[in-house]
C-alpha positions as CSV (number, residue, x, y, z in Angstrom):
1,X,-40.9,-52.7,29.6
2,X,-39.5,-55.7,27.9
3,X,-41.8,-55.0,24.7
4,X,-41.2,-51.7,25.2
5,X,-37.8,-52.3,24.5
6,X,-38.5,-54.9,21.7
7,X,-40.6,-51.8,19.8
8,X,-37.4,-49.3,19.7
9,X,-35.4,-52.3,18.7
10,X,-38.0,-53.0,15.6
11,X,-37.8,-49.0,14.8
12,X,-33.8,-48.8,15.1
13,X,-33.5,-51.8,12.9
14,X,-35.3,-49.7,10.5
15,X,-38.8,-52.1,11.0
16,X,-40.0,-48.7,11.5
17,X,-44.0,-49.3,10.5
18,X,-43.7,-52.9,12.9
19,X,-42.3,-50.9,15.5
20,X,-44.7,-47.9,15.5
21,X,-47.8,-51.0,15.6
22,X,-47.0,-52.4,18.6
23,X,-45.8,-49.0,20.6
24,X,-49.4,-47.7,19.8
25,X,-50.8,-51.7,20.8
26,X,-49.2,-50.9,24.5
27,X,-50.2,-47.5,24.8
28,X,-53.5,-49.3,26.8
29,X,-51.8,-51.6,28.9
30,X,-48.8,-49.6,29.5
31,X,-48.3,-48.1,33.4
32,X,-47.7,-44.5,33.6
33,X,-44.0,-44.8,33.9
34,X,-43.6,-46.8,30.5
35,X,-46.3,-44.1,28.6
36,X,-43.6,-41.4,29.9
37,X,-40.5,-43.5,28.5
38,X,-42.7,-44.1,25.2
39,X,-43.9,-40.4,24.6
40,X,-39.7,-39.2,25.1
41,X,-39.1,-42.2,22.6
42,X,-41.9,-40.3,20.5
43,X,-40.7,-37.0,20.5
44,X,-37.3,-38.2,20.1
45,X,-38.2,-39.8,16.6
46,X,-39.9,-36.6,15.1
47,X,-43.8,-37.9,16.2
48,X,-44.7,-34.8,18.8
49,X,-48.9,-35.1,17.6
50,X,-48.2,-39.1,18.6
51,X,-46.5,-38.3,21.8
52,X,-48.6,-35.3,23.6
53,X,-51.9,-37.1,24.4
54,X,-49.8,-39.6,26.5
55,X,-48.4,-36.5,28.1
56,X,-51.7,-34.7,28.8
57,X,-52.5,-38.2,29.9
58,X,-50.0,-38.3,32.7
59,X,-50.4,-34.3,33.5
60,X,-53.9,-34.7,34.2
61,X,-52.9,-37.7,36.6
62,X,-49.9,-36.0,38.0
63,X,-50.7,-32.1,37.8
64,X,-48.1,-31.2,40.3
65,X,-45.3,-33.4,38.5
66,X,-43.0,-30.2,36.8
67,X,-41.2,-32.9,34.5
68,X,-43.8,-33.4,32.6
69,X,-44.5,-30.2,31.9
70,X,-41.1,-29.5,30.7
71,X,-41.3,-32.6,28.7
72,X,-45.1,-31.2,27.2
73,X,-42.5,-28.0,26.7
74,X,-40.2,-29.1,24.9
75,X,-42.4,-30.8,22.5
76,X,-44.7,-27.9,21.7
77,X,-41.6,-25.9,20.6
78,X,-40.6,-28.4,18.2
79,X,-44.4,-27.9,16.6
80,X,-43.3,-24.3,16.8
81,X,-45.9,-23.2,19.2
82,X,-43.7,-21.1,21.5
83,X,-46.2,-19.1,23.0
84,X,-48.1,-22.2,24.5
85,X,-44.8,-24.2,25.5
86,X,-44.2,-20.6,27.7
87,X,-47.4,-21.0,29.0
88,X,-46.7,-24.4,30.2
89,X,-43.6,-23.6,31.4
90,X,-45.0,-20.9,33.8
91,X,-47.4,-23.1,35.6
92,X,-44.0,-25.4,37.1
93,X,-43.9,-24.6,40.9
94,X,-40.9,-22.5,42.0
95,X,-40.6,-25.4,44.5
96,X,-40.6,-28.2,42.0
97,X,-37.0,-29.2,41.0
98,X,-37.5,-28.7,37.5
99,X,-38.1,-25.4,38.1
100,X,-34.6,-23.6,37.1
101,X,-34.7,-25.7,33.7
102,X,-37.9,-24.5,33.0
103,X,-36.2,-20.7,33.9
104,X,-33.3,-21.5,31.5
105,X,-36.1,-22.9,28.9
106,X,-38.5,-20.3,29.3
107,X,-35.1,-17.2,28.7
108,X,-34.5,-19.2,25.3
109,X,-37.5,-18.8,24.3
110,X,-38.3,-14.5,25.3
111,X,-34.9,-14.2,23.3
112,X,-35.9,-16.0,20.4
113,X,-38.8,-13.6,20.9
114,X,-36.9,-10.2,21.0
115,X,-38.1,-10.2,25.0
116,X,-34.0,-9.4,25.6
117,X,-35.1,-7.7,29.4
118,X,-37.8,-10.8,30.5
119,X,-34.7,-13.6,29.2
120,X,-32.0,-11.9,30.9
121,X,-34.6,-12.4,34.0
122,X,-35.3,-15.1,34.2
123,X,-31.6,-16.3,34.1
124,X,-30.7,-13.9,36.9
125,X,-33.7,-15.7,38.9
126,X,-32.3,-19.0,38.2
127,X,-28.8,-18.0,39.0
128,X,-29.9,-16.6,42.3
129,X,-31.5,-20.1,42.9
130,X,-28.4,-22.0,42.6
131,X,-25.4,-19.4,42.1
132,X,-22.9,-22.1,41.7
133,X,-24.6,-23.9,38.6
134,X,-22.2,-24.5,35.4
135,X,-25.3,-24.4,32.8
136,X,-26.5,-21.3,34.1
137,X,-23.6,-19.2,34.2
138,X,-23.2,-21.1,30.6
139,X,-26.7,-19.8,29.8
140,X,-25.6,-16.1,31.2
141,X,-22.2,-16.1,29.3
142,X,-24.1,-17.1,26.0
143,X,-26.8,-14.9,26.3
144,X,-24.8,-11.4,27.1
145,X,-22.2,-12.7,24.3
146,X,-25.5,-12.7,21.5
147,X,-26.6,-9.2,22.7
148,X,-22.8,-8.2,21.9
149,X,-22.4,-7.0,26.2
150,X,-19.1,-8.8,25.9
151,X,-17.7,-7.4,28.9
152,X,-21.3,-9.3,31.0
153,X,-20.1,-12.1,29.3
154,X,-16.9,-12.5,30.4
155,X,-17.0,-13.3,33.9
156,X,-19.1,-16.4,33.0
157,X,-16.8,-17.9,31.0
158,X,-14.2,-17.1,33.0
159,X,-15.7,-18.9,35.8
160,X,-16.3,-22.0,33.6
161,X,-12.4,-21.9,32.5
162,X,-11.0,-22.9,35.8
163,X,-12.7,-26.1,35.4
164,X,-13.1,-27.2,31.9
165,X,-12.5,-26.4,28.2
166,X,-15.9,-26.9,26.5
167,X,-19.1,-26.8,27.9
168,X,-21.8,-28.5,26.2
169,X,-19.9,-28.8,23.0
170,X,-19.0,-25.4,22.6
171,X,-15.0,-24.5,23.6
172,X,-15.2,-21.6,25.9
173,X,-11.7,-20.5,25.1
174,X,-13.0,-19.5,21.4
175,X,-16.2,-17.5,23.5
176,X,-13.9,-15.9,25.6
177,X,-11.6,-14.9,23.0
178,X,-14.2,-13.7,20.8
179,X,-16.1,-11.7,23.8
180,X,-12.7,-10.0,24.9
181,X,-11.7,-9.0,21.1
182,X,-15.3,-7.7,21.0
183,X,-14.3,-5.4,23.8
184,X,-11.2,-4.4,22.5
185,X,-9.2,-6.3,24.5
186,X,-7.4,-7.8,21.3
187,X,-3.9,-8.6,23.1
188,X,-5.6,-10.7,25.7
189,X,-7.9,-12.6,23.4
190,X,-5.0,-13.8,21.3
191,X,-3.7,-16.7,24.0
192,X,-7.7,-17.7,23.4
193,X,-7.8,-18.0,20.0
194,X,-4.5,-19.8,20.1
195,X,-5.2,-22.3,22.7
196,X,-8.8,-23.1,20.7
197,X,-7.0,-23.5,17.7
198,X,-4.3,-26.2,19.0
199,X,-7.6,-28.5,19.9
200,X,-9.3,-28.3,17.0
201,X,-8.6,-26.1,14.0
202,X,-11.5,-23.9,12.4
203,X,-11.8,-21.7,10.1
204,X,-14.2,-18.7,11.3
205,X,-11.9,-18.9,14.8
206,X,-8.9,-19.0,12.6
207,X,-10.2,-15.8,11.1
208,X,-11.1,-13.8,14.2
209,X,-7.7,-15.0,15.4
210,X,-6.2,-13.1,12.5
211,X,-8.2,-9.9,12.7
212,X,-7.6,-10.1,16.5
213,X,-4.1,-10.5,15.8
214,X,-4.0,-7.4,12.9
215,X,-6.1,-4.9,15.5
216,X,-3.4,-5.7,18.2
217,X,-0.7,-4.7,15.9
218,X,0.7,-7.6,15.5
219,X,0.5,-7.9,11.5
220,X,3.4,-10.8,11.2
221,X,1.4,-13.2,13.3
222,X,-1.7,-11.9,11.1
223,X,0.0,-12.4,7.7
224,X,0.7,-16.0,8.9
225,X,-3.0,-16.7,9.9
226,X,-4.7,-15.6,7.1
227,X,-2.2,-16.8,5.1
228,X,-3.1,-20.4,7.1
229,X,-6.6,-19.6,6.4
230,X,-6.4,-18.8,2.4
231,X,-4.4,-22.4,2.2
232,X,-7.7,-24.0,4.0
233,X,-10.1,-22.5,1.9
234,X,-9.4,-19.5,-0.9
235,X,-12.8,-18.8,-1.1
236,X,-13.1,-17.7,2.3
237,X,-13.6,-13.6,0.7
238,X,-13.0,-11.7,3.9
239,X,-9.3,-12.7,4.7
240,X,-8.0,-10.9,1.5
241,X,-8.3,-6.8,2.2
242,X,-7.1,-7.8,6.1
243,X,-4.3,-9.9,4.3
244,X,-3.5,-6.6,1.9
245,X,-3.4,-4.7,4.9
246,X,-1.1,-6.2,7.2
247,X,1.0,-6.5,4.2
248,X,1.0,-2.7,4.0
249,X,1.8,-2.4,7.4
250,X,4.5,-3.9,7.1
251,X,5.4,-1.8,4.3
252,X,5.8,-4.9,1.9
253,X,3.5,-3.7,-1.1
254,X,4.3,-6.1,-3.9
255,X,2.7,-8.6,-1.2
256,X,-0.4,-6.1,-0.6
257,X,-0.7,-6.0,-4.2
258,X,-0.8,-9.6,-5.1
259,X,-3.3,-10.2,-2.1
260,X,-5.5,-7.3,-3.0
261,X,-5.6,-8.7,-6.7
262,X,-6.4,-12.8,-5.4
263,X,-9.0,-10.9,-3.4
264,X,-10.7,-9.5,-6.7
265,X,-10.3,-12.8,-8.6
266,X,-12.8,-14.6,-5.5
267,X,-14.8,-11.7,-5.3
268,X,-15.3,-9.1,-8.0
269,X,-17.7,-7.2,-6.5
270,X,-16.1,-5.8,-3.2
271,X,-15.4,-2.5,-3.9
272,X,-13.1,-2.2,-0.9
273,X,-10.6,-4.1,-2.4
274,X,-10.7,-1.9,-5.6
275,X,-10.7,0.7,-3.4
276,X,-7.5,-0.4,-1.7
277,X,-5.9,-1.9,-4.4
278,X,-5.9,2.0,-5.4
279,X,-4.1,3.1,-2.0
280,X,-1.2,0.2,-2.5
281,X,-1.1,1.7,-6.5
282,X,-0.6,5.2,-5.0
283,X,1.7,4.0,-2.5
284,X,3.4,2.2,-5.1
285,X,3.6,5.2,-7.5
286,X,1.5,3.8,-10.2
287,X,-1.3,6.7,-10.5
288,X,-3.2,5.0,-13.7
289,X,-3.5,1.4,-11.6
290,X,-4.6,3.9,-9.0
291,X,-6.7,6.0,-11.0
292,X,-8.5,2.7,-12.4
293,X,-8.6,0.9,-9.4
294,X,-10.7,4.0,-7.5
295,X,-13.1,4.4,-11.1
296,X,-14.0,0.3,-10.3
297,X,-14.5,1.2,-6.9
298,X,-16.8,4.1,-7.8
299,X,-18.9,2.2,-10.8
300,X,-19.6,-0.5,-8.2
301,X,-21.1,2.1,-5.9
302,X,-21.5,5.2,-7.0
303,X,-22.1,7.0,-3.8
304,X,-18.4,5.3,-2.1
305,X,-17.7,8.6,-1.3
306,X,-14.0,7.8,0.5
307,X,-13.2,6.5,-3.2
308,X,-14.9,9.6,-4.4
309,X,-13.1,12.2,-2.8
310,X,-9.5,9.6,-3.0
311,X,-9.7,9.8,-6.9
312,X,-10.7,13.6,-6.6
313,X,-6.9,14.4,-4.5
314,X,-6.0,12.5,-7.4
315,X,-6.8,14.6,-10.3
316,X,-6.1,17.2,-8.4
317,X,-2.3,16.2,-7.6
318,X,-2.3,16.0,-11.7
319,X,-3.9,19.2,-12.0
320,X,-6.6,17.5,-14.0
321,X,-9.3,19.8,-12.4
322,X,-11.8,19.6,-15.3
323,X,-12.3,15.8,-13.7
324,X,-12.2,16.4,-10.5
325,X,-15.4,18.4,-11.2
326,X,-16.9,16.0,-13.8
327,X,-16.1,13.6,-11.3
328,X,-17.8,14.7,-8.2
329,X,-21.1,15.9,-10.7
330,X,-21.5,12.4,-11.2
331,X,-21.5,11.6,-7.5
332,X,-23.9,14.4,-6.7
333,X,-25.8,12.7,-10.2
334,X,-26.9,10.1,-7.7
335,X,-28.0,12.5,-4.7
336,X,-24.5,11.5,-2.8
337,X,-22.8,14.6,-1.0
338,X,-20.0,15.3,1.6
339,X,-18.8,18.7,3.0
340,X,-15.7,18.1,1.1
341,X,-17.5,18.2,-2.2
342,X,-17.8,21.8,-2.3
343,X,-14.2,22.3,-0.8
344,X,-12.4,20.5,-4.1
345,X,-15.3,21.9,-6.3
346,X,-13.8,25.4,-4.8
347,X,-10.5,24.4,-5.3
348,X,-10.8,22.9,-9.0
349,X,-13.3,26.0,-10.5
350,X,-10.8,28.5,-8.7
351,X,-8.1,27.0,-10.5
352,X,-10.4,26.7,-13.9
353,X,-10.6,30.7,-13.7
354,X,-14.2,30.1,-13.0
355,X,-14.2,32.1,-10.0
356,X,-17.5,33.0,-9.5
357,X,-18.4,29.0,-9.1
358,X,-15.7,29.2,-6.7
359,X,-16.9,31.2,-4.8
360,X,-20.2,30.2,-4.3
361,X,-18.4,26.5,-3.4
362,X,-16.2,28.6,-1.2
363,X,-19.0,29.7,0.9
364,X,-21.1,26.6,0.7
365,X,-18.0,24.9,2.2
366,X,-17.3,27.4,4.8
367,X,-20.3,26.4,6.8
368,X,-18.4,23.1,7.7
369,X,-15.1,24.1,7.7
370,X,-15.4,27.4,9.3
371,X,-13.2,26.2,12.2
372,X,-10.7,24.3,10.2
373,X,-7.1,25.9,9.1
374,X,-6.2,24.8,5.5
375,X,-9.4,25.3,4.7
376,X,-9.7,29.4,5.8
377,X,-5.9,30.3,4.2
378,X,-7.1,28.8,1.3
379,X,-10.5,30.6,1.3
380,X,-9.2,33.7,2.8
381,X,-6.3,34.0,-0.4
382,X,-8.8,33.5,-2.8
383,X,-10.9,36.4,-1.6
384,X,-8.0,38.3,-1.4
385,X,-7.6,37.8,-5.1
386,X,-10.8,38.7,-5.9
387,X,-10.6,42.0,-4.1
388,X,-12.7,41.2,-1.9
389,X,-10.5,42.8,1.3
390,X,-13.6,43.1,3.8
391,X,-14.3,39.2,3.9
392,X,-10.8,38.1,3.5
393,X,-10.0,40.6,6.5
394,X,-12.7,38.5,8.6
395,X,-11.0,35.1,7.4
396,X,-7.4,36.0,8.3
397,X,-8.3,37.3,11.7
398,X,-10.0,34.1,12.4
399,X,-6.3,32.5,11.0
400,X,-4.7,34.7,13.5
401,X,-7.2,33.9,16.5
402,X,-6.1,29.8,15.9
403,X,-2.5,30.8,15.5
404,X,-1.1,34.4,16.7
405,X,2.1,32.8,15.7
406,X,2.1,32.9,11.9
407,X,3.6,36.2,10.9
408,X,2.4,36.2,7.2
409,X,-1.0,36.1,8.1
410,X,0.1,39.1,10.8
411,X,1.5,41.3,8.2
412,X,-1.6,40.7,5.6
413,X,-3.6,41.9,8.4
414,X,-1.7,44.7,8.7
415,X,-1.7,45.9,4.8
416,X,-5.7,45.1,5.1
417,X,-6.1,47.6,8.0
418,X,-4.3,50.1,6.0
């Protein structure tokens, strides 16, 4: 043992080659309790092919000895060879103590696998084996919280809360924060977050405690985080739009606007700040920022079809119809299309007098919007101009079916049945 010890000292003093030299010298002479201690000091240095012979050694002199097959176990998954370090892993008794390690090993490595169903159990089996154990319900809590089955994962973490913070290095208040915002549960995973934070501040929880904090509503305590956040690091791109938008909530648009515009500056291709810098524009009454705001939007994907249709209201606020069209031709240029397409395309030929275009958008449109309101006044008032009373007859009586109330629609029927 003593020159066992004298070996590690060599190799931790950086005598790395003298140290190496004389572990392989003792490998002979060594009892079986020493080749164990060397093949862990092995694999703990990187040298797996060095350590497993001494291994198989001791497995074929101890077959019914589960340590070392979790040892063997761990050693084949760090040359990568999963599938065997399984295999090894199922032949440890169920009596054998290190049987539930090898059922918490065994789970990593089906999920690392895609084997979600055979993980999940084998954790149940080690959990039914000793129900009280911290680093299963650890191992539970972590593995429902990766398959996003937040509200599984809860309970665990729960459980490990009464009695301490962190749990193998990870803080469980940030888990179950994030696994109860992932549930929707936004107001109760604020304390979390907060509590996390006060022990050690970082970033990505900072963040989730922000967007946590903006889908509960409470957009003052979000302004301040990711404001906290964009002091730590500017670069961090996905605080700016959430920043811009709690600002709007608040109705404080200048804010939105110089947010929305730093968000551009760190990253000039997210269309959804465009895109919103366009909303705060309108909001703001500026309708050429808006109107070049929703174009960037649009050149950076073509097919962004809520920028689309946002630029089409646009034009069509400013009665610029001949764009509305030219602009939702170029969307259709690159095979995008929504129901509302043929709606505005209705809407803009109509008021371009070219009315048989507007019809035929009319009645592509009416497909999808047969059961909507605005949509049949508007359709059924068209046909009406047209003279075409039969069809506008059938529209309005579908108006008066969805509202008996409306007495216009009431007496057009009436001059139609005439």
């Amino acid at each position: 043992m003593k020159e066992l010890d004298r070996a590690i000292g060599y190799v931790e003093s950086n005598e790395i080659e003298k140290g190496l030299a004389l572990i392989h010298e003792l490998k002979d002479k060594a009892t079986d309790e020493e080749k164990f201690l060397m093949a862990e000091q092995l694999q703990e240095w990187g040298l797996v092919n060095d350590a497993l012979p001494l291994i198989d050694e001791l497995i074929a002199k101890y077959p019914e000895e589960g340590e070392l097959y979790l040892l063997k176990a761990e050693m084949l998954i760090d040359l990568e060879e999963e599938e065997e370090a399984i295999h090894i892993l199922n032949q440890i008794s169920s009596e054998d103590d290190n049987y539930v390690p090898a059922l918490l090993l065994v789970a990593d490595l089906y999920q690392m696998q895609g084997l979600s169903e055979v993980s999940e159990k084998k954790l149940m089996e080690a959990k039914e084996m000793l129900p009280n154990e911290p680093v299963i319900d650890f191992g539970l809590g972590e593995f429902y919280s990766s398959q996003g089955i937040y509200q599984k994962a809860i309970p665990f973490y729960q459980t490990l809360l009464k009695t301490e913070k962190e749990f193998n290095g990870t803080d469980l208040r940030q888990r179950l924060a994030e696994s109860l915002a992932g549930i929707g549960q936004f107001e109760e995973a604020l304390p979390y977050f907060d509590q996390a934070l006060k022990d050690k501040l970082e970033i990505n929880t900072l963040f989730e405690y922000a967007i946590s904090a903006y889908q509960a509503g409470h957009y003052q305590t979000a302004i301040e985080k990711f404001t906290e956040l964009k002091e730590l690091d500017r670069e961090y791109h996905s605080l700016y739009l959430y920043l811009a938008k709690s600002y709007e909530h608040e109705e404080m648009l200048e804010e939105a606007a110089v947010a929305v515009n730093e968000g551009i500056a760190q990253d000039e291709f997210q269309k959804e700040l465009y895109f919103f810098k366009g909303k705060i524009a309108l909001k703001r009454g500026l309708e050429e920022e808006a109107e070049s705001a929703f174009q960037q939007a649009i050149a950076l994907d073509p097919g962004y079809i809520e920028a689309i249709l946002t630029l089409s209201k646009l034009y069509m606020s400013q009665e610029r119809y001949e764009d509305v069209v030219e602009n939702i031709e170029h969307a259709k240029e690159y095979n995008e299309h929504d129901p509302h397409f043929e709606w505005d395309l209705a809407k803009a030929h109509q008021e371009l007098e070219n009315y048989e275009e507007a019809l035929k958008y009319y009645e592509s449109a009416y497909t999808v919007f047969k059961e909507e309101y605005a949509f049949l006044e508007e359709y059924g008032y068209f046909l009406l101009e047209e003279g075409q009373r039969s069809k506008a007859k059938g529209i309005f009586q579908a108006l008066l079916a969805m509202d008996p109330t409306v007495d216009e629609i009431q007496d057009i029927l009436f001059q139609l049945e005439e």
